[in-house]
N, C-alpha and C positions, 0 to 999 in steps of 0.2 A: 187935696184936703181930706176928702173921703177914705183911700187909702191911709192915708198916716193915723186916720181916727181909729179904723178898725184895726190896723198893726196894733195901734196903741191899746187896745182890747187886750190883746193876750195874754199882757203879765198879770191882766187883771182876771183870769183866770183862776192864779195861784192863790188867788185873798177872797180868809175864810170870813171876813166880817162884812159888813154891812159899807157899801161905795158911799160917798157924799152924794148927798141929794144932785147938786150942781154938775158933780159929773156927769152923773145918769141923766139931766136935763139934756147935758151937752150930745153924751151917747143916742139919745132920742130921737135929739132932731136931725143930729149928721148921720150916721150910717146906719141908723135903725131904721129913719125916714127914708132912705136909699134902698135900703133891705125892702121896705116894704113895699116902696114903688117899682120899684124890681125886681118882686118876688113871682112874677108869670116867665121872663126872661131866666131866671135863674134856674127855676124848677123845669121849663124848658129842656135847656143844655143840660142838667142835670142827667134828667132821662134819656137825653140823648147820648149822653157819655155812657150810662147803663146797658144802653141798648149795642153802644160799639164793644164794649164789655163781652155781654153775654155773645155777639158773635166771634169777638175773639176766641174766647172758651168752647165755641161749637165747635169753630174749624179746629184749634189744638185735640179735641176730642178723636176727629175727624182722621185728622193726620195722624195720631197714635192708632187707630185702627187700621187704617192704611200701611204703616211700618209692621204692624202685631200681624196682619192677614198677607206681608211680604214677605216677610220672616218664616212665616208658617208655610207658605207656598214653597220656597226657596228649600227649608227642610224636607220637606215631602218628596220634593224631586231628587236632592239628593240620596234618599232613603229608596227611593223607586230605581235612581243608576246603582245604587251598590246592591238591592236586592236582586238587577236583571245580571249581576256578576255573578251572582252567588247560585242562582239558577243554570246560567251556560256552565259554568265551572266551581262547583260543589267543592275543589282543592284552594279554591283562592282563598279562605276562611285562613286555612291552614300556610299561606307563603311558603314551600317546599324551598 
């Protein structure tokens, strides 16, 4: 009953005038009264879903540094083998 009440909220959304008194009695006491008895429960999980949030966002942080400082490693050494060629043999530049 509770769900189909607050479903039933949504399209009332859209409406710019003023609801019948009766409705808003009925919204009241079903899912409003629900809302509020179970407003510690909600704001609860609430935060707790923020809190899985922000660490998802930490580790994707995390992991793009990881790839950024892989990458950068990976270059470096390749720039260190081509530089120790270029030192033993100064013609390899050149391919003869």
């Amino acid at each position: 009953m509770q769900a189909e009440a607050i479903g039933a909220c949504v399209p009332m959304l859209e409406i710019n005038r003023d609801l019948p008194s009766s409705l808003l009695i009925q919204l009241n006491k079903g899912p409003g009264n629900h809302i509020r008895d179970n407003a510690f429960k909600y704001i609860k999980r609430m935060e707790k879903d923020l809190s899985m949030i922000g660490r998802i966002q930490d580790n994707q942080r995390q992991l793009k540094a990881i790839i950024f400082l892989a990458m950068t490693s990976f270059f470096i050494g390749v720039s260190s083998v081509a530089a120790n060629f270029v030192v033993r043999d100064p013609c390899f530049l050149f391919l003869h």
